[in-house]
The first five atom37 places (N, CA, C, CB, O) and aatype in JSON, in Angstrom:
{
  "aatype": [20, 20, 20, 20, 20, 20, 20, 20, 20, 20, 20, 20, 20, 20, 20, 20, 20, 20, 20, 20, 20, 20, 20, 20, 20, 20, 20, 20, 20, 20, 20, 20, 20, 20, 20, 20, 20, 20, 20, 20, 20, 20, 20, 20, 20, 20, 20, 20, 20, 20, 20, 20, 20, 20, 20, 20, 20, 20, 20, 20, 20, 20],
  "atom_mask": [
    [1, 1, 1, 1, 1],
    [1, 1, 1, 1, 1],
    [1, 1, 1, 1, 1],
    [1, 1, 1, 1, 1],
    [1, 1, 1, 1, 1],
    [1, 1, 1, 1, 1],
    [1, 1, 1, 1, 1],
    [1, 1, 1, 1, 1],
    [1, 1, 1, 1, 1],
    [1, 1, 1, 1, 1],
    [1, 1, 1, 1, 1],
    [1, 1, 1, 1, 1],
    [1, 1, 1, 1, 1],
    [1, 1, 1, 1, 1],
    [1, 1, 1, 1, 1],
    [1, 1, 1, 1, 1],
    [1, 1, 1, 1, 1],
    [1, 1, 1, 1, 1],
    [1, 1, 1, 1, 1],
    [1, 1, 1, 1, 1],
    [1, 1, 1, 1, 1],
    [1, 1, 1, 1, 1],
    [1, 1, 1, 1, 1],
    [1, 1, 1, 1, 1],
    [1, 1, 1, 1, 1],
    [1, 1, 1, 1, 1],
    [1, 1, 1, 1, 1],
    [1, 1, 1, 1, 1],
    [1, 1, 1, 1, 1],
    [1, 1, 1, 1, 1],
    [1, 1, 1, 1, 1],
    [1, 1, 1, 1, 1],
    [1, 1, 1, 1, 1],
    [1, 1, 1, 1, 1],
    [1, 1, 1, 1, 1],
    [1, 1, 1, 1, 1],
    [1, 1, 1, 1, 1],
    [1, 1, 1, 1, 1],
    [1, 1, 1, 1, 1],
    [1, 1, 1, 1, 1],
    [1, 1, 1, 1, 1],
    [1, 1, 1, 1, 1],
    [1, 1, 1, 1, 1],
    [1, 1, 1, 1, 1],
    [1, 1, 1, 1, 1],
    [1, 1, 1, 1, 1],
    [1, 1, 1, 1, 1],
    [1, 1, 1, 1, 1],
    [1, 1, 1, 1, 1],
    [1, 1, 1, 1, 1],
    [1, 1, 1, 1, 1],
    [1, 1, 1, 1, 1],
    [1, 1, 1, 1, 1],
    [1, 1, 1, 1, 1],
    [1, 1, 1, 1, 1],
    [1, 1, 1, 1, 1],
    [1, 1, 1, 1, 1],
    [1, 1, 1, 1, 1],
    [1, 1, 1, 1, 1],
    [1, 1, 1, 1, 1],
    [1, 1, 1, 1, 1],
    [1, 1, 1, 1, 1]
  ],
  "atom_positions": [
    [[0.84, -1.21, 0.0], [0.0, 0.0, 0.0], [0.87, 1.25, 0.0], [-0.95, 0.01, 1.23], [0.56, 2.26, -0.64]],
    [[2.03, 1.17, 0.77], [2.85, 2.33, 1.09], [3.69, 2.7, -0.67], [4.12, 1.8, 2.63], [3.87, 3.89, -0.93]],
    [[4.07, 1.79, -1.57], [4.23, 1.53, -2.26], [3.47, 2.93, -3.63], [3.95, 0.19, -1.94], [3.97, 3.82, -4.32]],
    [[2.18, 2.42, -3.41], [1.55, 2.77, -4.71], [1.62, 4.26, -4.56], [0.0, 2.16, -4.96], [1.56, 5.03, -5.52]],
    [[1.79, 4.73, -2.95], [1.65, 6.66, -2.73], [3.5, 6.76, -3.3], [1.22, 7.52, -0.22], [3.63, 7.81, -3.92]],
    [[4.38, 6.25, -3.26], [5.51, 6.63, -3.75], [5.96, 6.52, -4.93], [6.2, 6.26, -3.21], [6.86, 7.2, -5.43]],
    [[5.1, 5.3, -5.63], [5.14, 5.67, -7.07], [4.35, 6.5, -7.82], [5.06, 4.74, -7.68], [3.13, 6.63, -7.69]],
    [[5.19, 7.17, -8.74], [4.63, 8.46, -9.3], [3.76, 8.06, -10.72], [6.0, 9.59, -9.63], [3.05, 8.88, -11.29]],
    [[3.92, 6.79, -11.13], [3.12, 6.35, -12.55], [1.85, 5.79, -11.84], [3.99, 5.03, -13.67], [0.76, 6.14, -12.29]],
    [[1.92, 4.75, -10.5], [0.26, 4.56, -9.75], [-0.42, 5.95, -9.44], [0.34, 3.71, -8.08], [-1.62, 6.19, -9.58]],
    [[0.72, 6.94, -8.92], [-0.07, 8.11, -8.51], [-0.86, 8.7, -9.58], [0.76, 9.13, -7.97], [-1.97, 9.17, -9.33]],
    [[-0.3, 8.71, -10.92], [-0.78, 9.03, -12.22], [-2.32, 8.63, -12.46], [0.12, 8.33, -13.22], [-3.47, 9.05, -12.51]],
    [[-1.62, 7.7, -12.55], [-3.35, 6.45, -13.05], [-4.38, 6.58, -12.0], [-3.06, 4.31, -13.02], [-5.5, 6.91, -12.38]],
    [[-4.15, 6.36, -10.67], [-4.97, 7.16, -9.84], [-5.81, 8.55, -10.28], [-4.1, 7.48, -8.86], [-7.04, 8.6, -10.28]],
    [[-5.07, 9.51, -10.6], [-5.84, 10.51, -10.89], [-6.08, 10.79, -12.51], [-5.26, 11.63, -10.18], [-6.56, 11.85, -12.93]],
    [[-5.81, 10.08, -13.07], [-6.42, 9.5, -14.54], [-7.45, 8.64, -14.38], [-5.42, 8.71, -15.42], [-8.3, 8.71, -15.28]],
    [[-7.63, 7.91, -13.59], [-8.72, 7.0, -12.87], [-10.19, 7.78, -12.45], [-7.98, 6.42, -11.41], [-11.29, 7.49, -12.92]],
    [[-9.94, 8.78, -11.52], [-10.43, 9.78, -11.18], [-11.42, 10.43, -12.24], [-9.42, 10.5, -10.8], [-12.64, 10.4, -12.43]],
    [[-10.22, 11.1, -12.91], [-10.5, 11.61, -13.86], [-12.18, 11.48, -14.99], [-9.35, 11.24, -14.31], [-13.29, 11.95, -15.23]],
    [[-11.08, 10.36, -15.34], [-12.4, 9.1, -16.13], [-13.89, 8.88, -15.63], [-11.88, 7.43, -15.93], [-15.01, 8.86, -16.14]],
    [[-13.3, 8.7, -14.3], [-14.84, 8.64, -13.33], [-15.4, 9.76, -14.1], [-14.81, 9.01, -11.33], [-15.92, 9.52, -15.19]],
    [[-15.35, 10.64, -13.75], [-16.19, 12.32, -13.32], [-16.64, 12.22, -15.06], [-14.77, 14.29, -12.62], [-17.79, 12.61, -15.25]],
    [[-16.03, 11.85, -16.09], [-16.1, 12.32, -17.1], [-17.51, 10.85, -17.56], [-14.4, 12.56, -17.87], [-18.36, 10.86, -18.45]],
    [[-17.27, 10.09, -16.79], [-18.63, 8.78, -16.81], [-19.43, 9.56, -16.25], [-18.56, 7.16, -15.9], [-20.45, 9.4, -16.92]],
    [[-19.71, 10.5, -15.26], [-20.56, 10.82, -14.76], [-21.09, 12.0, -15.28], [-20.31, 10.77, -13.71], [-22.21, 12.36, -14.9]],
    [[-20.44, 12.68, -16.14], [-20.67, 14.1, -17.05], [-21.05, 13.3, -18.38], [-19.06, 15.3, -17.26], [-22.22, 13.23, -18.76]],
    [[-20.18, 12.81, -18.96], [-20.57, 12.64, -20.69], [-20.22, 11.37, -20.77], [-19.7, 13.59, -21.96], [-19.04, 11.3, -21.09]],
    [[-20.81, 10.11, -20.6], [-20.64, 8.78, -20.54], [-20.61, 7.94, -21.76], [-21.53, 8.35, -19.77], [-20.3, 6.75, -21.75]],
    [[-21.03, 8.76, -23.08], [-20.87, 7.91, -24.66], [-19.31, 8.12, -24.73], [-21.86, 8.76, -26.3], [-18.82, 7.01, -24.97]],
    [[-18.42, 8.98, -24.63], [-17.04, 9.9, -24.41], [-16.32, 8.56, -23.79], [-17.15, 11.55, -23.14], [-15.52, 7.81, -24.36]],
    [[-16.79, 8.48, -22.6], [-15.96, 7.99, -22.03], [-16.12, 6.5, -22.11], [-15.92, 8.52, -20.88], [-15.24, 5.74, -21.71]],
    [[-17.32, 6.06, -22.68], [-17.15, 4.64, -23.2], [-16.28, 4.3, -24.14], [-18.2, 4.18, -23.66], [-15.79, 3.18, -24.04]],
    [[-15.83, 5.21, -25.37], [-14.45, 5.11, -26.23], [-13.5, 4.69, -25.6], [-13.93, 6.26, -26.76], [-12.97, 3.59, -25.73]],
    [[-13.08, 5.95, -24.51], [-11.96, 6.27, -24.05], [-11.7, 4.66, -23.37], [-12.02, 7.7, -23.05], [-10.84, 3.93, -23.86]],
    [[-12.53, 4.22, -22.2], [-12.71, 2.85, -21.61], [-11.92, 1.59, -22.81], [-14.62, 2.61, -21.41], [-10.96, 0.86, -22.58]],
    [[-12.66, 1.7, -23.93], [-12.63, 0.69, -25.02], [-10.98, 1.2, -25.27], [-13.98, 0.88, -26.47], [-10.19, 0.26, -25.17]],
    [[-10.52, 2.2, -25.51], [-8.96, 2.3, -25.92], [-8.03, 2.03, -24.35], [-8.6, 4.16, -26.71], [-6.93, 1.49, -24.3]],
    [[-8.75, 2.52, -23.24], [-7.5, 1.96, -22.49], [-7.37, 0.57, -22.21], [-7.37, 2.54, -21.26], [-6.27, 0.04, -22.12]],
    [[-8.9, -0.32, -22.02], [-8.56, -1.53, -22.1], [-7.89, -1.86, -23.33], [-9.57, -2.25, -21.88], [-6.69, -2.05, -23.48]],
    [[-8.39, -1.88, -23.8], [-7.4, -2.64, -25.03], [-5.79, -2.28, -24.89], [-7.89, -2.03, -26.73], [-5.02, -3.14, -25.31]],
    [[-5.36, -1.36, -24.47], [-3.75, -0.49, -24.42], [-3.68, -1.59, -23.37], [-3.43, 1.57, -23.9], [-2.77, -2.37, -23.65]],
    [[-4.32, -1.92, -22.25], [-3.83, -2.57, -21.04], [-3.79, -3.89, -21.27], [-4.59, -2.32, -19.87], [-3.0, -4.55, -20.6]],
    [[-4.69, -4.59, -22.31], [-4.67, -5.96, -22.63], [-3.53, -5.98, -23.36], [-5.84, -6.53, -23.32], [-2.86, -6.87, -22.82]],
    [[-2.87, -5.5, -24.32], [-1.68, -5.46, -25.55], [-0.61, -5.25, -24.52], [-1.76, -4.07, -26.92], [0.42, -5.9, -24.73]],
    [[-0.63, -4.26, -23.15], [0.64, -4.03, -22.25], [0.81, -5.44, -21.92], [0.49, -2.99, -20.85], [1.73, -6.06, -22.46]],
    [[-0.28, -6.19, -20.8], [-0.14, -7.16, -20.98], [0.36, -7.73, -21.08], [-0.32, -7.37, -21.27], [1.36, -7.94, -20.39]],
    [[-0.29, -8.76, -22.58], [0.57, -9.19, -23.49], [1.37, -9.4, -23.67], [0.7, -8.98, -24.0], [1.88, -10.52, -23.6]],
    [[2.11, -7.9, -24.17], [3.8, -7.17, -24.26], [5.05, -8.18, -23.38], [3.77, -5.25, -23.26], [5.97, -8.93, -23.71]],
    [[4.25, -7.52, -21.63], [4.33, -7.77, -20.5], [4.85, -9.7, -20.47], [2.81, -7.21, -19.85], [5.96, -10.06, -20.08]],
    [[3.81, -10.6, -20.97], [4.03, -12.04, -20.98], [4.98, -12.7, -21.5], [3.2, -12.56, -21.41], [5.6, -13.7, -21.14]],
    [[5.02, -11.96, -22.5], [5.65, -12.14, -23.7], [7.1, -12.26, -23.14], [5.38, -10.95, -24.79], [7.77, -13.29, -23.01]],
    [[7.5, -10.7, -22.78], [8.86, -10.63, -22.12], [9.28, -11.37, -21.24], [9.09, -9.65, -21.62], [10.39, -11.91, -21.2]],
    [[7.98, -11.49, -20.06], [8.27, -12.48, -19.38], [8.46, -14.11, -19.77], [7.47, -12.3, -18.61], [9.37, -14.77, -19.27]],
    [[7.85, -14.48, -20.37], [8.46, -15.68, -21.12], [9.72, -16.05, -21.99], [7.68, -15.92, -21.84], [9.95, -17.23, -22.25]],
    [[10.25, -15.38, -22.28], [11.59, -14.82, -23.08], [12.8, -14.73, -22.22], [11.38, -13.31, -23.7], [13.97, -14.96, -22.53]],
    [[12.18, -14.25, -20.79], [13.51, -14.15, -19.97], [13.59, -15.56, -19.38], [13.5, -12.92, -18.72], [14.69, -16.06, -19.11]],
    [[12.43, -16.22, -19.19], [12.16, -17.6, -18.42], [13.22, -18.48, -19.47], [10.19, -18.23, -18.4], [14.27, -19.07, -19.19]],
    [[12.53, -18.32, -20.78], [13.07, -19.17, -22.02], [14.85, -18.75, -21.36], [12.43, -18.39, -24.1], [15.61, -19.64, -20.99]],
    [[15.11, -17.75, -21.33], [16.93, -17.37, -21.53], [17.35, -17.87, -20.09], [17.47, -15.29, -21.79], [18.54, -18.13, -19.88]],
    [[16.45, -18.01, -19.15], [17.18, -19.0, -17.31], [16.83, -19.99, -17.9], [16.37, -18.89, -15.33], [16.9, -20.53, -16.79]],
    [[16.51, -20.79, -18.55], [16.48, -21.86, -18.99], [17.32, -22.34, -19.49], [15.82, -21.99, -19.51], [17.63, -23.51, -19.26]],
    [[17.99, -21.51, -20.38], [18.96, -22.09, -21.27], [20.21, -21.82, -20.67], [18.91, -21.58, -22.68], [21.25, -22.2, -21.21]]
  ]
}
């Protein structure tokens, strides 16, 4: 927990998080896009994310 207040990219998304809210609660067709592009950015990070991680597993392997 102490963690996520000292990082400055959770602190980010936190108030990008925020953000998003208020803008669901003001103009909610808007922010159903926006929803649809960050999941998808977060499923492909992901991904990205597995990927690498499998690659380094593959290279302690060998």
């Amino acid at each position: 927990m102490e963690r996520i207040f000292s990082d400055p990219e959770a602190h980010v998304c936190t108030l990008i998080g925020s953000f998003v809210l208020t803008l669901t609660l003001l103009k909610y067709q808007i922010t159903k896009t926006v929803l649809k592009y960050c999941l998808a950015f977060s499923v492909f990070r992901f991904i990205v994310m597995q990927e690498s991680l499998s690659s380094m597993t593959l290279l302690c392997v060998k």
